[in-house]
Backbone as a chain_set.jsonl record, in Angstrom:
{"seq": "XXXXXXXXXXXXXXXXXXXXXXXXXXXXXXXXXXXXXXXXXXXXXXXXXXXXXXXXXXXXXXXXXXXXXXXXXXXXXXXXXXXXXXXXXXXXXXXXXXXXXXXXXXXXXXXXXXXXXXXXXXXXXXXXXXXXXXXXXXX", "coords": {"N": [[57.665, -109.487, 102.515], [57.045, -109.129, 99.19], [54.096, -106.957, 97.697], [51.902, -107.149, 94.968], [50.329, -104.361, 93.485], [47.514, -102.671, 92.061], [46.022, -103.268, 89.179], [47.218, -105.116, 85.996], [47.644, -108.711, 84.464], [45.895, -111.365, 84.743], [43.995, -110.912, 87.213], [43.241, -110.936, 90.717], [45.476, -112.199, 92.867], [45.999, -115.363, 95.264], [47.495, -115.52, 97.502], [49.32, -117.02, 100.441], [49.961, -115.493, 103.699], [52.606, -115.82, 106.057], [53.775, -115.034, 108.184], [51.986, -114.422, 110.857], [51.756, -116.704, 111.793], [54.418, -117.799, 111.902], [54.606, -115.987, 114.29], [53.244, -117.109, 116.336], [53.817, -119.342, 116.445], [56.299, -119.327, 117.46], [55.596, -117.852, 119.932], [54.607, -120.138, 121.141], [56.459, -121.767, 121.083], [58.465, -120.298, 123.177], [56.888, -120.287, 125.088], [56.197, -123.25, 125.923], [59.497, -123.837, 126.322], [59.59, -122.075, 129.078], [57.884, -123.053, 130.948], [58.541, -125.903, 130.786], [61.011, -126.75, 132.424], [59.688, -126.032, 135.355], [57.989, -128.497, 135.706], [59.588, -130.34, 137.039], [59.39, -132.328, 139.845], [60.068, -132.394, 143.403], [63.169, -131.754, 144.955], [66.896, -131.205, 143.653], [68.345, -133.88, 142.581], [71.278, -135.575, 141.702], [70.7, -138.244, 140.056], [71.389, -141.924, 139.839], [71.907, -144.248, 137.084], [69.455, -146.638, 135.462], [69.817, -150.614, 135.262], [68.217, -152.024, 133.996], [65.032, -151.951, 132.953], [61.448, -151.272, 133.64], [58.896, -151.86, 131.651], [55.278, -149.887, 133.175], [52.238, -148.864, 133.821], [51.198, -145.91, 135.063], [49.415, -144.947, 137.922], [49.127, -142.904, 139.721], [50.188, -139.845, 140.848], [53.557, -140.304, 142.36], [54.338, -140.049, 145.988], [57.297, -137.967, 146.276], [60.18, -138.712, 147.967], [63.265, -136.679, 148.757], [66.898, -136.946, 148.503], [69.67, -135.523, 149.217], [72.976, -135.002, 148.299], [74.176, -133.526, 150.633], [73.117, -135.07, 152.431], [70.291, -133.875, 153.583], [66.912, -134.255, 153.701], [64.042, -134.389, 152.068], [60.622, -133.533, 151.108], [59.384, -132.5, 148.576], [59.38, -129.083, 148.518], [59.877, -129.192, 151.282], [61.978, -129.644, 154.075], [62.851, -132.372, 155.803], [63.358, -134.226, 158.911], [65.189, -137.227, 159.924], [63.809, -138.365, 161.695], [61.42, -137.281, 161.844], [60.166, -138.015, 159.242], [59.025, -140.451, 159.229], [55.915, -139.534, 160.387], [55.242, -137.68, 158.152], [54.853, -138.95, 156.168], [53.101, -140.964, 157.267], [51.051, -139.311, 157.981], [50.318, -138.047, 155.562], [49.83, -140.753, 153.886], [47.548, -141.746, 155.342], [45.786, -139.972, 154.291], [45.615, -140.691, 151.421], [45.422, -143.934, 150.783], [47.407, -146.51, 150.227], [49.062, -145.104, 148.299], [52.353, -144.662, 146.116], [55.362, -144.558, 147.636], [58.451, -142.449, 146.864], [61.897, -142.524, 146.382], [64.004, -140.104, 145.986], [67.575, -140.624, 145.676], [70.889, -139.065, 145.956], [73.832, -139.625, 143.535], [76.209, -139.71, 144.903], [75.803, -140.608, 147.464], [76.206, -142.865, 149.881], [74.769, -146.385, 149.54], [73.859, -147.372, 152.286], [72.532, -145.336, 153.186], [70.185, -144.405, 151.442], [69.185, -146.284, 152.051], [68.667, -146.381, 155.045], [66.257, -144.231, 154.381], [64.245, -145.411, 152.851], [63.543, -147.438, 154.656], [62.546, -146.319, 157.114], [60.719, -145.35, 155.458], [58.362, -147.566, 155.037], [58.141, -148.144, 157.315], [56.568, -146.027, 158.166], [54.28, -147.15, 156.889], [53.838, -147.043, 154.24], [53.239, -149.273, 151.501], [54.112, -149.625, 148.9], [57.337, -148.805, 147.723], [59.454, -147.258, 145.647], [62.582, -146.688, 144.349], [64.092, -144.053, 143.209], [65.561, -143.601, 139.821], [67.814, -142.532, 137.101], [67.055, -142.514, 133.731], [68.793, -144.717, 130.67], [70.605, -143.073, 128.835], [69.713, -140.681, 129.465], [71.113, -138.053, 130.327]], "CA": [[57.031, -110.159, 101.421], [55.816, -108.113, 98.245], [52.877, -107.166, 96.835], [51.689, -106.442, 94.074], [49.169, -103.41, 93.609], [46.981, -102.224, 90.667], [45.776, -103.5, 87.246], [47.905, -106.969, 85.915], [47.278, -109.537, 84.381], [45.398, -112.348, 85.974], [43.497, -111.135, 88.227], [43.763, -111.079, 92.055], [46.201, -113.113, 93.547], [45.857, -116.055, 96.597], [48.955, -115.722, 98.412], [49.284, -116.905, 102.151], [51.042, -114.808, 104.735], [53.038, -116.715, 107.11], [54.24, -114.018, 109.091], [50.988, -114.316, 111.884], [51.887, -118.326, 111.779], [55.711, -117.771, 112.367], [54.594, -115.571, 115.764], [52.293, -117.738, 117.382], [54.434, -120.407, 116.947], [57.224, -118.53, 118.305], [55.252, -117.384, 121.012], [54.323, -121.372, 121.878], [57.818, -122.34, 122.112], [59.233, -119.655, 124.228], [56.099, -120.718, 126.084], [57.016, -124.128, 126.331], [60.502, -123.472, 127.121], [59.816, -121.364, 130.255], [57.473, -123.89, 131.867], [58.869, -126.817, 131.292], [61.831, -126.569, 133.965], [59.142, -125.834, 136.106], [57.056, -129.787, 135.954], [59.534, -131.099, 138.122], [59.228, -132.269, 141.397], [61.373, -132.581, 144.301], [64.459, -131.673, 145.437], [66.864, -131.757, 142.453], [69.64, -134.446, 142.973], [72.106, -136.558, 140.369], [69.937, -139.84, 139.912], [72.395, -143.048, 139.658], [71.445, -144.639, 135.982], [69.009, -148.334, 135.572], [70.201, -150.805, 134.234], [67.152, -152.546, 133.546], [64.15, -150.601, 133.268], [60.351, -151.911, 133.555], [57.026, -150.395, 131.55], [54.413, -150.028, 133.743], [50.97, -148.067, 133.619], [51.121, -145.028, 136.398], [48.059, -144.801, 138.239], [48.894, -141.292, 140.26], [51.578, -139.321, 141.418], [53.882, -140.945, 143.651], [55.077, -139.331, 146.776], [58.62, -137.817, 146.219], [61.192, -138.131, 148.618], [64.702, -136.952, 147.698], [68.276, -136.93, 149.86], [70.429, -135.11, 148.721], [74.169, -135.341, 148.645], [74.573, -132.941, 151.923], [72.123, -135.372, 153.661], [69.266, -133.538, 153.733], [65.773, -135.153, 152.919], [62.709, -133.048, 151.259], [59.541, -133.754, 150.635], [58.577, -131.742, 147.414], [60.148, -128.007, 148.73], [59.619, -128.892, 152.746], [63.291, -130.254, 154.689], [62.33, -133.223, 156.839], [64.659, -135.027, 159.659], [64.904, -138.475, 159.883], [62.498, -138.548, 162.692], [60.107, -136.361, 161.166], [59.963, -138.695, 157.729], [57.674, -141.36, 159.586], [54.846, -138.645, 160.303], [54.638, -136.756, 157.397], [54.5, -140.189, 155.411], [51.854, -141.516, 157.552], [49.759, -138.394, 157.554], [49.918, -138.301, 153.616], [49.207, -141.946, 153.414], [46.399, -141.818, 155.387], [45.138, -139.412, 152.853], [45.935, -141.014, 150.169], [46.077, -145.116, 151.082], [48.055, -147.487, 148.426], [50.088, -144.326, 147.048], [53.689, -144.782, 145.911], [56.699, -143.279, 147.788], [59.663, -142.624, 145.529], [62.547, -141.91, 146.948], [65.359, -140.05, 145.366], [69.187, -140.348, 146.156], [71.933, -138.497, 145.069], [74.299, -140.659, 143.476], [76.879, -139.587, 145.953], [75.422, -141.242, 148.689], [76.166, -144.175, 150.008], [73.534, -147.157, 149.929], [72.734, -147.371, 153.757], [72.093, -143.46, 153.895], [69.227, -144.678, 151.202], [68.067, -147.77, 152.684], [67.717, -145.79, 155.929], [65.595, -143.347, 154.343], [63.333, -146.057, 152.624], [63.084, -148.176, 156.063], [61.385, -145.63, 157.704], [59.281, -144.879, 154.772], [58.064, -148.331, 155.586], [57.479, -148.352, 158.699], [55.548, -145.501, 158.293], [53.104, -147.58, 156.808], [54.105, -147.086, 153.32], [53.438, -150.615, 151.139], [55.149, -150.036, 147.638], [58.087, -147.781, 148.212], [60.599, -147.391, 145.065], [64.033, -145.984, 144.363], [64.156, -143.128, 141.482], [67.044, -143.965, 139.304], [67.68, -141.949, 135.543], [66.928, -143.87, 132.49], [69.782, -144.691, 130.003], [70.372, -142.072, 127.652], [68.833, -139.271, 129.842], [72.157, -137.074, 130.709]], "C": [[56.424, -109.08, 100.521], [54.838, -108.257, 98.053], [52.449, -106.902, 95.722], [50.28, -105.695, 93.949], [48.504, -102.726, 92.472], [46.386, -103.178, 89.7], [46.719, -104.909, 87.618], [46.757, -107.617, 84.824], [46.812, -110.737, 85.038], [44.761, -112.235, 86.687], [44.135, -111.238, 89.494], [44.618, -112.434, 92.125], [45.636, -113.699, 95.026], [47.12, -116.033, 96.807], [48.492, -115.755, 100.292], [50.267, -116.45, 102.547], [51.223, -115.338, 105.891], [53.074, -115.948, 108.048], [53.825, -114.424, 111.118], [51.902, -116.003, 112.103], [52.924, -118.65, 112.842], [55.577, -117.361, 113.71], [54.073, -116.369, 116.756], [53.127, -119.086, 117.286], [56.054, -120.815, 117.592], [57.065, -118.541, 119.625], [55.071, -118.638, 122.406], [55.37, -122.144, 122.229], [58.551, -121.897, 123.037], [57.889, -119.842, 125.565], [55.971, -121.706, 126.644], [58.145, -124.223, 127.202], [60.59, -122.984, 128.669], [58.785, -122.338, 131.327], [57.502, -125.064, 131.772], [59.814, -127.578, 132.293], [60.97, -126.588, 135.178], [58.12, -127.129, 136.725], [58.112, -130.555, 136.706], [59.748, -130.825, 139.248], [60.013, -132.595, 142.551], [62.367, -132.07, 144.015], [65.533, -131.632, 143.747], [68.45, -132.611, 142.742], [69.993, -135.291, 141.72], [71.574, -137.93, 140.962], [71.189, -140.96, 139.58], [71.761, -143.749, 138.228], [70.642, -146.407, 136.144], [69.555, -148.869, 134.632], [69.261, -151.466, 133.437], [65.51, -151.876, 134.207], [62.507, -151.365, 132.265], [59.195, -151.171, 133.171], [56.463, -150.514, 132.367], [53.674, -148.785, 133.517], [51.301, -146.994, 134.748], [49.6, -144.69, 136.607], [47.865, -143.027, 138.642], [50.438, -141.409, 140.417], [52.332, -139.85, 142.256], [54.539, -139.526, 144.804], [56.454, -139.257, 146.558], [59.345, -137.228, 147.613], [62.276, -137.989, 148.094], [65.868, -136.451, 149.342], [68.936, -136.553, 148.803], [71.705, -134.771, 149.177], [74.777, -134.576, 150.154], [73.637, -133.848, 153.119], [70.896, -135.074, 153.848], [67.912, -134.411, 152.969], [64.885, -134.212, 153.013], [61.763, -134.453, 150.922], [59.016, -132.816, 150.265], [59.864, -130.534, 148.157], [60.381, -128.484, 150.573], [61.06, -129.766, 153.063], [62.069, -130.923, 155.905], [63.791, -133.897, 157.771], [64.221, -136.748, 159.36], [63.951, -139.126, 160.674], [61.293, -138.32, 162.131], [59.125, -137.279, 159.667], [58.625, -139.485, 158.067], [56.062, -141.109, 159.782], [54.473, -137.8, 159.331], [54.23, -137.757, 156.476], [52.802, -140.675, 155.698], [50.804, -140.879, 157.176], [49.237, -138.343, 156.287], [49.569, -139.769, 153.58], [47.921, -142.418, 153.792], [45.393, -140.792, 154.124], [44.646, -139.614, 151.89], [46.253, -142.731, 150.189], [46.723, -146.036, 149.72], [48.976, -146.159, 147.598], [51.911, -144.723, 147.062], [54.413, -143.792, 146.52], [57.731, -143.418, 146.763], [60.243, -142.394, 146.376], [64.059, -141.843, 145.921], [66.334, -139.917, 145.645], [70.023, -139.528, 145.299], [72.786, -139.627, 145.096], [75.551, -141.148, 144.112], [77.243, -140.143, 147.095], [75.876, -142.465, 148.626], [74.678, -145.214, 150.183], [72.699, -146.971, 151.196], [72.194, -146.183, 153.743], [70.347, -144.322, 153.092], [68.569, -145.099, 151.985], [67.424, -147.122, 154.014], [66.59, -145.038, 155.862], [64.358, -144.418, 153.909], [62.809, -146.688, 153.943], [62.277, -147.079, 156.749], [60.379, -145.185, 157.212], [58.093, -146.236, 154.757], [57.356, -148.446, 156.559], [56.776, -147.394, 158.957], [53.937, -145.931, 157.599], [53.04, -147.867, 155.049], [54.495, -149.075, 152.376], [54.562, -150.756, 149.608], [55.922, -148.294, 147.668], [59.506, -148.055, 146.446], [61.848, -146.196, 145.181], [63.851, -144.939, 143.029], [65.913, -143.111, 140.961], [66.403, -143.024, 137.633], [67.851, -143.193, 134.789], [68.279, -143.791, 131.449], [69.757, -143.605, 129.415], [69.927, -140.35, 128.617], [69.958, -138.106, 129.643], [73.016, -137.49, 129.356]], "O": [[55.546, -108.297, 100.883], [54.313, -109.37, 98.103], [52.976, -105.817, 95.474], [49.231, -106.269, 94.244], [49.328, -102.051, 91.854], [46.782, -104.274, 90.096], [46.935, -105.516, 88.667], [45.623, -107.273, 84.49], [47.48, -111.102, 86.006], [44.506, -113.284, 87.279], [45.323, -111.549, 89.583], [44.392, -113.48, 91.517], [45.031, -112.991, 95.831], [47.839, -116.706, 96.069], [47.813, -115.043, 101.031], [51.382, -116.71, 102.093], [50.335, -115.421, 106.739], [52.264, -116.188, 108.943], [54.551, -114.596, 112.098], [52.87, -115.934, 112.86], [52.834, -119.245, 113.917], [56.198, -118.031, 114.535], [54.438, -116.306, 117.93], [52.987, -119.884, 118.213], [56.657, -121.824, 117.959], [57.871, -118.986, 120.442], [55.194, -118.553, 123.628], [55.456, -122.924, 123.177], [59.247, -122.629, 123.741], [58.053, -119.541, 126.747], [55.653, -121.633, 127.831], [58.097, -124.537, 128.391], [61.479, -123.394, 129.415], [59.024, -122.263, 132.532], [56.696, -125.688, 132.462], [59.572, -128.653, 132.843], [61.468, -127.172, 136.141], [57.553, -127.033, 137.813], [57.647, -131.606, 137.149], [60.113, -129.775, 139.776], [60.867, -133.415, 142.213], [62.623, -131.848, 142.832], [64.954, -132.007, 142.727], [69.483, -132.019, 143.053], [69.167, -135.637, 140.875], [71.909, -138.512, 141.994], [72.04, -140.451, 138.849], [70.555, -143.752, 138.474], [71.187, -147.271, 136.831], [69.853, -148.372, 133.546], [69.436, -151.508, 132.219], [65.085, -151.529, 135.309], [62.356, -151.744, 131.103], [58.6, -150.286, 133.785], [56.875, -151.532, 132.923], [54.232, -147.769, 133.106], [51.914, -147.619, 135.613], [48.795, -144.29, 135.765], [47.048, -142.202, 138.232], [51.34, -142.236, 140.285], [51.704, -139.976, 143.307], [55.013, -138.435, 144.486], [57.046, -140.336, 146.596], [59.292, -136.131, 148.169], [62.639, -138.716, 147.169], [65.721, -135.969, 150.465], [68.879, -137.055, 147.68], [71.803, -134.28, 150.302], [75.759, -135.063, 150.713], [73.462, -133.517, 154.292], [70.206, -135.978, 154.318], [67.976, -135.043, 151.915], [64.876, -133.324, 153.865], [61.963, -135.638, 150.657], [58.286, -132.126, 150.977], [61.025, -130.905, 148.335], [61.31, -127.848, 151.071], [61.285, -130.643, 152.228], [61.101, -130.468, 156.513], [64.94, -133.993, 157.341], [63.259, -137.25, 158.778], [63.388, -140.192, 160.425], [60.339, -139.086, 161.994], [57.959, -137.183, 159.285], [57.53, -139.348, 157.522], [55.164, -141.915, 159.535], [53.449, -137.136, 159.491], [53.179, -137.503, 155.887], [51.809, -140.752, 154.973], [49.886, -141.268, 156.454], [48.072, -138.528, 155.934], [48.542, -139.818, 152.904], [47.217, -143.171, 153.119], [44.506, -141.136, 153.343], [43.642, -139.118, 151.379], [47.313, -143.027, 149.639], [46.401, -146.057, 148.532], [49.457, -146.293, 146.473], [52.511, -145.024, 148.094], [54.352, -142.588, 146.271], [57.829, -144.349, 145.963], [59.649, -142.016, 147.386], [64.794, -142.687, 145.408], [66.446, -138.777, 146.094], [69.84, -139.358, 144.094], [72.82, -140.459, 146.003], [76.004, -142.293, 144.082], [78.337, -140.246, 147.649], [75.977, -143.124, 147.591], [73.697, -144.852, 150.833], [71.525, -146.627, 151.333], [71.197, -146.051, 154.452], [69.478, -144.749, 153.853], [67.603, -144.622, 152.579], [66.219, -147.15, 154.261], [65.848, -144.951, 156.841], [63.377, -144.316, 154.645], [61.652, -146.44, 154.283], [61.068, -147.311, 156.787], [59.385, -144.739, 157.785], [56.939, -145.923, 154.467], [56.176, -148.781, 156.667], [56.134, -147.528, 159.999], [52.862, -145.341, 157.71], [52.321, -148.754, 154.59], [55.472, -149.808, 152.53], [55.421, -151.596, 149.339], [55.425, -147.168, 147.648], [60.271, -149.018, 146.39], [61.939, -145.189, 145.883], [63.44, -145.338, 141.939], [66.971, -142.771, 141.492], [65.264, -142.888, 137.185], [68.4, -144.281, 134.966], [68.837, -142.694, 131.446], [68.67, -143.031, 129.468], [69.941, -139.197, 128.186], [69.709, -137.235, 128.81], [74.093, -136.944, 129.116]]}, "num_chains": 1, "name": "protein.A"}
C-alpha cells in the first residue's frame, strides 16, 4: 500500500491499514481449522443416514459408544468386549444417573450386531439409550 510523504495538498490523510486485520484473521482460521477435527468424539465409523430427524434441547453429553465395522466396541478411545460393556456403563451411570448412551454403528454392520450392543447397554442400567445415525445432507 503507498504512502504519501511530505508537503500536499490537503493536509494529512486518514487511511486504514488492513494488513494487521488480514493476519489475525488468518491466524483465526488456520486456528479454527486445526481444532476442529479434533471436537469429535468416539471411535470414527460411517453413520447410516435418518430419515426423520427430531429437534430436541440437549441437556449434557451423552455417553458414546461406537462398533465399528471390524466389530470392535469403544468407549471414547478405550476398546471394550461385550462382557466388559455392562460394567463400564454401570460404573459411569452411577456417576452420572439419567445420562444418555449413544451408540454408534458402522453402517456395515448388521442390525443384531447393534441391537446386541444396545441390550446390554440396558441392562446395564442404562434408561434412554439411542442410536447415532448422520443427518441428511451431512456427507
Amino acid at each position: 500500500m503507498g504512502m504519501s510523504v511530505g508537503g500536499g495538498e490537503g493536509g494529512p490523510r486518514a487511511e486504514i491499514n488492513v494488513t494487521p486485520l488480514v493476519d489475525v484473521v488468518l491466524v483465526l482460521l488456520i486456528i479454527f481449522m486445526v481444532v476442529t477435527p479434533m471436537l469429535q468424539k468416539g471411535k470414527e465409523v460411517d453413520l447410516p443416514t435418518a430419515q426423520n430427524i427430531d429437534e430436541e434441547v440437549k441437556e449434557e453429553e451423552p455417553l458414546i459408544i461406537s462398533v465399528t465395522k471390524d466389530h470392535k466396541i469403544w468407549m471414547g478411545q478405550t476398546e471394550l468386549t461385550e462382557v466388559g460393556i455392562e460394567k463400564v456403563v454401570k460404573d459411569t451411570l452411577a456417576r452420572t444417573p439419567g445420562r444418555t448412551v449413544l451408540v454408534k454403528g458402522d453402517r456395515a454392520l448388521p442390525v443384531k450386531d447393534i441391537r446386541l450392543v444396545m441390550h446390554r447397554v440396558q441392562q446395564a442400567g442404562a434408561k434412554r439409550v439411542g442410536l447415532g445415525v448422520d443427518q441428511p445432507g451431512d456427507k
